[in-house]
C-alpha positions in Angstrom: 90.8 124.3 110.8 93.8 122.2 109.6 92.1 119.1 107.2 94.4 116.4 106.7 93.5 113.9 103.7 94.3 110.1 103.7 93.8 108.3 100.3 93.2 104.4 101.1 91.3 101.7 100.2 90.5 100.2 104.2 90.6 96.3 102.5 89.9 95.9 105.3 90.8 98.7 108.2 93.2 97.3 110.4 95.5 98.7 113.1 98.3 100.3 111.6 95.3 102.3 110.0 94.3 103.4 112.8 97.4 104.4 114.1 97.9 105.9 111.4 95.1 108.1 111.9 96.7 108.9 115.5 99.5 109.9 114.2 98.2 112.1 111.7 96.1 113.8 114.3 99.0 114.2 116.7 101.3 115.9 113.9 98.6 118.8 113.7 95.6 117.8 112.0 92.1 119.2 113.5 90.2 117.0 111.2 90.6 114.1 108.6 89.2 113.3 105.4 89.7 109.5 103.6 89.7 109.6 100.1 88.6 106.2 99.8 89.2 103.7 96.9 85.8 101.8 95.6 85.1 98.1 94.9 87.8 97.9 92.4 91.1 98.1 93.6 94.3 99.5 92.4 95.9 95.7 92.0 92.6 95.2 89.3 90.7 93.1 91.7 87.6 93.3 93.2 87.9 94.2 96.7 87.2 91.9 99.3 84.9 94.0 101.4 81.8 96.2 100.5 82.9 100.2 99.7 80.0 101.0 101.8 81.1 98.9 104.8 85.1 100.4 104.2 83.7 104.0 104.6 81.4 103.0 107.6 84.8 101.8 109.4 87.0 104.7 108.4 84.5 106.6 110.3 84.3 104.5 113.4 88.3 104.1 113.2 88.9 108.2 113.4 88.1 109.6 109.9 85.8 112.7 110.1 84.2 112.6 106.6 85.0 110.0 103.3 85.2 111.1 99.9 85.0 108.6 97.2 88.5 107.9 95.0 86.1 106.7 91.3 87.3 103.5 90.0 88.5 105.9 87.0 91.4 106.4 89.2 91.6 103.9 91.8 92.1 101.0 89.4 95.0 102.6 87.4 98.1 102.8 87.8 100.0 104.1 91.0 100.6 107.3 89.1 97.0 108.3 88.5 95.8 106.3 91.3 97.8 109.1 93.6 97.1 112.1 91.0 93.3 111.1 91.3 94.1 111.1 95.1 95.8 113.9 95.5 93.5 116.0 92.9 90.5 115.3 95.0 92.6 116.5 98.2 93.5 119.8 96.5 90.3 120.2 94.9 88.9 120.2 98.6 91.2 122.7 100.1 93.5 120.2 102.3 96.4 121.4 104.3 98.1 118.5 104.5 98.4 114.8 102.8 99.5 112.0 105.2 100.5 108.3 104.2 102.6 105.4 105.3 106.4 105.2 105.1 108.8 102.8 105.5 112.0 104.9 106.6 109.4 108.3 107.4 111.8 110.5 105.9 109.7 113.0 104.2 113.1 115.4 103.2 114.7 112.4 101.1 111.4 111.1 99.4 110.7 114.7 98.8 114.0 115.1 96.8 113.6 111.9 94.6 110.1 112.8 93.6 111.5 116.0 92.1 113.9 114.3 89.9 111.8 111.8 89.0 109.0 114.3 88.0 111.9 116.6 86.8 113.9 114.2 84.7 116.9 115.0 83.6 118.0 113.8 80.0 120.4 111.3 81.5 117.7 109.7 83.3 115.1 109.8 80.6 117.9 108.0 78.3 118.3 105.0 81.1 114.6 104.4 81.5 114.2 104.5 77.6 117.3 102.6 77.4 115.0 99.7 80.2 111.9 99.8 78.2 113.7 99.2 74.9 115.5 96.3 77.0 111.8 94.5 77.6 111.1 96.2 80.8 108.3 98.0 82.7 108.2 101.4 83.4 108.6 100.8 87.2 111.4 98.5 86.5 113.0 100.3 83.9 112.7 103.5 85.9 113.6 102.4 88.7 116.9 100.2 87.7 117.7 104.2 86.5 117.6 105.2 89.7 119.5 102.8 91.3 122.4 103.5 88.6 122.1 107.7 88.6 120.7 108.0 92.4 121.9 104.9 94.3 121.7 106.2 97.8 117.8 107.3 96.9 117.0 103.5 95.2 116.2 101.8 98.6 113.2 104.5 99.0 111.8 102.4 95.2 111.7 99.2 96.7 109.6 99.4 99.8 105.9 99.4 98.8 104.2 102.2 100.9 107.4 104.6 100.3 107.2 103.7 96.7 103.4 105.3 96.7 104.8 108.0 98.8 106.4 109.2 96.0 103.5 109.0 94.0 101.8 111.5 95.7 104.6 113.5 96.2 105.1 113.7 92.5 101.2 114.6 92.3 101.9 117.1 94.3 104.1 118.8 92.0 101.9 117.8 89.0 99.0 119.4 90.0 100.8 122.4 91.7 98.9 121.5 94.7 99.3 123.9 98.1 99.4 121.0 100.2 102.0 119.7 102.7 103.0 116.4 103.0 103.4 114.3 106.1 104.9 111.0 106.4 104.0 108.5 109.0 106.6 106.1 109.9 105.1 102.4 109.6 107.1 99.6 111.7 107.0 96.3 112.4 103.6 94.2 111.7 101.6 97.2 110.1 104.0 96.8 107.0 102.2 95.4 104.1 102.5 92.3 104.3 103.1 92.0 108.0 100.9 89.5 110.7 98.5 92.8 110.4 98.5 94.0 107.2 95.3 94.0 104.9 96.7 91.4 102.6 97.5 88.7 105.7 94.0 89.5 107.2 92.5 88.4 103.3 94.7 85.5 103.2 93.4 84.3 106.1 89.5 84.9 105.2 90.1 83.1 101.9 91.8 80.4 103.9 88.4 79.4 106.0 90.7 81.2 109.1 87.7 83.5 109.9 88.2 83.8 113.6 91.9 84.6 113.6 91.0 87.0 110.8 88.7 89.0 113.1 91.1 88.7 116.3 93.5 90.7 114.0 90.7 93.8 113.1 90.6 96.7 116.1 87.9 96.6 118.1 86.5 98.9 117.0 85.3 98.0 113.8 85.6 93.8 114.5 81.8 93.4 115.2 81.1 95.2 111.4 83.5 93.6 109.4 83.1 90.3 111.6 79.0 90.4 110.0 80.4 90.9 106.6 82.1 87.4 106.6 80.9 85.0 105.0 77.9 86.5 102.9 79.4 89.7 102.5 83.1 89.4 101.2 83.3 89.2 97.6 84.4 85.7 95.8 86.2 86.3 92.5 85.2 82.7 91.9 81.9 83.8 91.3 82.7 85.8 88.7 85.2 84.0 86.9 83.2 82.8 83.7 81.6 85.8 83.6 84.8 87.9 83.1 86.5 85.3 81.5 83.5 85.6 78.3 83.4 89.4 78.5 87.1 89.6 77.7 87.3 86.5 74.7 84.6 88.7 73.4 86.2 91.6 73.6 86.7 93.8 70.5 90.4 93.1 69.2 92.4 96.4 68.8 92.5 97.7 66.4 96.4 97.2 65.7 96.4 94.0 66.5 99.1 94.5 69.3 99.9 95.8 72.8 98.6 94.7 76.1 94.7 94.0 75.1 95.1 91.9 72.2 97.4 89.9 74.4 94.7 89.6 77.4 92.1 89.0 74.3 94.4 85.7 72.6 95.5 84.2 76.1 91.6 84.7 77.0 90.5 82.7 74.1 93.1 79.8 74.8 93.1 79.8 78.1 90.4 77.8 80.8 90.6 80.2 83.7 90.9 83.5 84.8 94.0 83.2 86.4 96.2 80.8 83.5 94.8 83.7 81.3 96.5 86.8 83.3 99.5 84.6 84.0 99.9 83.8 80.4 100.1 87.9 79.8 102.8 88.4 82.8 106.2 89.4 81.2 109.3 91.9 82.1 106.9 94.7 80.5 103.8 93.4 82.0 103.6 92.8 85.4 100.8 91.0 87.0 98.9 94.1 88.6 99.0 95.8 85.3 97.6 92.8 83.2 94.8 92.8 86.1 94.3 96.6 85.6 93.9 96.1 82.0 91.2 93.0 82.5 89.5 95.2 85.0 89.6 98.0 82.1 88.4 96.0 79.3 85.0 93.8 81.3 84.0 96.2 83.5 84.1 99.5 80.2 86.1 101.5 82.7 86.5 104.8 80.5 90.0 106.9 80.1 91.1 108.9 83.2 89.5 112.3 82.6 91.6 115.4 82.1 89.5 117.6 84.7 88.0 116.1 87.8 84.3 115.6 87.1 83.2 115.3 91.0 83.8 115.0 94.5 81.6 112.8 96.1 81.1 112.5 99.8 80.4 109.1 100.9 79.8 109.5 105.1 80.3 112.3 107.6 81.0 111.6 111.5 77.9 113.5 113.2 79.2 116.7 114.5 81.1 117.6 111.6 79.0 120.0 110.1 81.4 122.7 110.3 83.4 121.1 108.1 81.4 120.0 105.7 80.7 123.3 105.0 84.4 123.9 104.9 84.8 121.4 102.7 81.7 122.7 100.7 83.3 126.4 100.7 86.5 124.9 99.3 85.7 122.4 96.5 82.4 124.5 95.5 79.9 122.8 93.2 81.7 120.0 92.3 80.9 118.6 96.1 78.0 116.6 96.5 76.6 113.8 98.2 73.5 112.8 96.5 74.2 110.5 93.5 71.0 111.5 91.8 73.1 114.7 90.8 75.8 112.0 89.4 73.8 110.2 87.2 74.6 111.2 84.0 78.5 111.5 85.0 80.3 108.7 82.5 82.6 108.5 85.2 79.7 107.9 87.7 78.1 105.0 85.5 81.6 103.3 85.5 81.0 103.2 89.1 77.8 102.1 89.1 79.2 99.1 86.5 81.7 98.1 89.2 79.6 97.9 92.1 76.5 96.2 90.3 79.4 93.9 89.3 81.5 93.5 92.4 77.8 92.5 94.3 77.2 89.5 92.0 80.5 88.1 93.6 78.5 88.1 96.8 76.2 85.5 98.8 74.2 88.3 100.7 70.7 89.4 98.4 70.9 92.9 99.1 74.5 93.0 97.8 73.9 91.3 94.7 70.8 94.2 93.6 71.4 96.4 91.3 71.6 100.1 91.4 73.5 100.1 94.9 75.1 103.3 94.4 71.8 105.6 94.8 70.5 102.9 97.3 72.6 102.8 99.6 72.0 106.1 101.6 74.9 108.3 103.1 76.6 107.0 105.9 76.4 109.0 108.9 77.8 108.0 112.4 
């Protein structure tokens, strides 16, 4: 049994996932397993749909079982995002990884993740050289790139072959026995494209509900077509909420970095937004000032150094065989009940961010607490 793994976040499924999945399947996979992102996603924001609802259409769209990514890794950055990812894959035994890629060429993203995870004392001195200029990591790393490797830069600026090499440098991280497999993405199922995740948001938050769901596949329209409006999450609803928890916020320590900064512009600014905007610089960008917020109000705790869990979300019906693949792979750290989970720390962070992403919701039985043992497994 060959087990591909896809790690995603489904906000929401839309075509090119589904593809995606085809593809994946065509190149050799028997089965597939999403390692899903939760209701905080790896931009620091609340996800727009239910985590519950995601796994439900991952299922529906092709997906034969759905693990859970923990909100320990899934709102980080894309380096432990992937390592979280692609820890979880190995942990379960996959064969193969498969993601999204701009150019598809698995041989030349393979060779930049190895000197980037491999650096060379020349290209440790350039990024240093960036970050002492003001810069980001990303920035400063990749400007290094583009000066010591210029014919490998292009793969850094396209944002699905940029997380491409995330894993891939997981992969060599975590000396994981898995093969990667990239899946050429064209056209409109480019992020940012007329069917990307981020234009079918845009046009939910715009009051463009119907041209929203003409966009989903059918086969998951009619569930994510019931989510809207009660369903979706409003950050608006939140706003004062988050925007107390972080002036309140215990200042460092040292009096410097990243927090204090989110605590000051916090305390003199009147929304959410003017606050995180206020932080933005050519060291911070504006996903990693939203990571950090997300960090700080919702007591996210540090990424662990051994993975604690794996926790299986929803199963196609049918796939009991490999489950118990799955089961014979991972061993005791596989489990489905959350009961067993409860005392996990990285388990109540979870519970913290969907108690909290549900109060951002119309719909009553969203906005309940304790969700997370509620719930039920999702079987199709």
């Amino acid at each position: 049994m060959k087990i591909a793994g896809i790690i995603a976040e489904y906000n929401p499924l839309h075509r090119g996932h589904i593809y995606h999945m085809e593809q994946t399947r065509r190149l050799g996979a028997d089965r597939i397993v999403a390692v899903l992102g939760g209701n905080v996603t790896q931009r620091g924001e609340m996800a727009m749909f239910d985590k519950f609802v995601r796994a439900k259409s991952a299922l529906m769209a092709g997906a034969d079982a759905v693990v859970e990514l923990p909100a320990v890794y899934a709102a980080r950055s894309a380096r432990e995002f992937a390592r979280g990812g692609v820890s979880i894959l190995a942990a379960l035994g996959a064969d193969h990884i498969s993601f999204g890629s701009e150019t598809g060429d698995i041989a030349e993203l393979s060779r930049l993740a190895e000197k980037l995870e491999n650096e060379t004392g020349e290209l440790s001195s350039l990024i240093k050289a960036g970050l002492d200029g003001g810069m980001g990591y990303p920035a400063a790393r990749a400007e290094a790139v583009k000066r010591l490797y210029p014919e490998l830069y292009p793969l850094m600026t396209s944002p699905n072959d940029a997380l491409a090499l995330e894993y891939l440098q997981a992969l060599i991280r975590v000396r994981a026995d898995i093969t990667p497999v990239a899946v050429g993405r064209k056209g409109a199922y480019r992020d940012g494209g007329a069917f990307s995740a981020s234009s079918i948001r845009k046009l939910i938050r715009d009051g463009r509900t119907a041209e929203a769901i003409n966009l989903l596949p059918e086969e998951t329209r009619e569930l994510y077509g019931a989510e809207i409006p009660d369903g979706v999450h409003d950050p608006e609803k939140l706003e004062a909420h988050v925007l107390s928890a972080l002036r309140q916020y215990p200042a460092p320590r040292d009096g410097e970095g990243l927090k204090q900064l989110i605590v000051n512009s916090a305390r003199r600014c009147a929304s959410l937004e003017d606050a995180a905007d206020a932080c933005v610089s050519r060291r911070y960008t504006k996903a990693r000032v939203l990571r950090e917020m997300s960090e700080m109000w919702l007591d996210i705790p540090p990424v662990p150094e051994k993975l604690p869990y794996i926790r299986l979300l929803g199963a196609k019906k049918g796939s009991e065989e490999l489950l118990r693949e799955l089961k014979k792979r991972a061993g005791e750290a596989f489990v489905s009940d959350p009961v067993k989970l409860k005392d996990e720390a990285v388990f109540r962070a979870e519970c913290r961010v969907t108690d909290a992403w549900g109060l951002g919701c119309s719909k009553r039985e969203y906005r309940l607490p304790g969700r997370e043992f509620t719930n039920g497994f999702i079987s199709l």
